[in-house]
C-alpha positions in Angstrom: 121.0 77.3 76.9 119.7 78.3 80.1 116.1 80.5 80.6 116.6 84.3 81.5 114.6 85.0 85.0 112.3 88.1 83.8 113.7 90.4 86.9 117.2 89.9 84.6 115.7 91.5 81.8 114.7 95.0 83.6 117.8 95.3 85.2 120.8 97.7 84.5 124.3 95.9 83.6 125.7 96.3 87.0 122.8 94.3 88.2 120.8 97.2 89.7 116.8 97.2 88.8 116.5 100.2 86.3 115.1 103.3 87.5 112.8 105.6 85.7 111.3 109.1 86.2 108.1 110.0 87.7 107.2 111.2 83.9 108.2 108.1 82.4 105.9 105.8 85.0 102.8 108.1 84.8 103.4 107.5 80.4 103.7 103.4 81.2 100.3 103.8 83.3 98.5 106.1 81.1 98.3 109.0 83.8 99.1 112.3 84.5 102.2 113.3 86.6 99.5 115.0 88.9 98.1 111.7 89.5 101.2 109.9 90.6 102.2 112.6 92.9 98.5 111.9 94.5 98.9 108.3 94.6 102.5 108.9 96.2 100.7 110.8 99.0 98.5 108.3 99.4 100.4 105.2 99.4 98.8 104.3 96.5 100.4 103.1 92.9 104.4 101.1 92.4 106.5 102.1 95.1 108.4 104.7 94.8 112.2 105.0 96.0 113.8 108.0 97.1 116.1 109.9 94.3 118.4 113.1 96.0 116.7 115.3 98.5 113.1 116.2 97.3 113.1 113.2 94.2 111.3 109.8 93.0 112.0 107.2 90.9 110.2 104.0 90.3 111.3 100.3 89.5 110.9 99.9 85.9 109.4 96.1 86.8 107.4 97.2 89.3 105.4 99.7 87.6 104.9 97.3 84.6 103.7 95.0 87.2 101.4 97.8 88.6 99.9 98.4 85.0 99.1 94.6 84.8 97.5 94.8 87.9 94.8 97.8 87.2 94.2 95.7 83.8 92.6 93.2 86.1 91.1 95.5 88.2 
């Protein structure tokens, strides 16, 4: 049996990374919604991709990888 790559284990069944609310990031990271909507002004925090006119989402991955990150910070 072959080993899973962990970028196959976040991602949706069509192949595309899952996507998750600006909400569900600032839960993972143990911050306000406030404070991501700072950090996105800033440049600061997982990137953030453009969802409809005036929304955000975030790579599910991504901001896992963030939280790891400010762990070792």
């Amino acid at each position: 049996m072959g080993s899973i790559n962990a970028d196959e284990l976040f991602k949706h069944p069509i192949g595309v990374p899952k996507r998750i609310t600006r909400a569900a990031a600032a839960e993972i990271l143990d911050v306000s919604i406030r404070t991501m909507e700072e950090w996105h002004k800033k440049g600061f925090g997982p990137k953030a991709v453009k969802h409809g006119v005036r929304g955000v989402r975030y790579i599910e991955h991504e901001v896992i990888a963030f939280s790891n990150e400010r762990v070792g910070m």
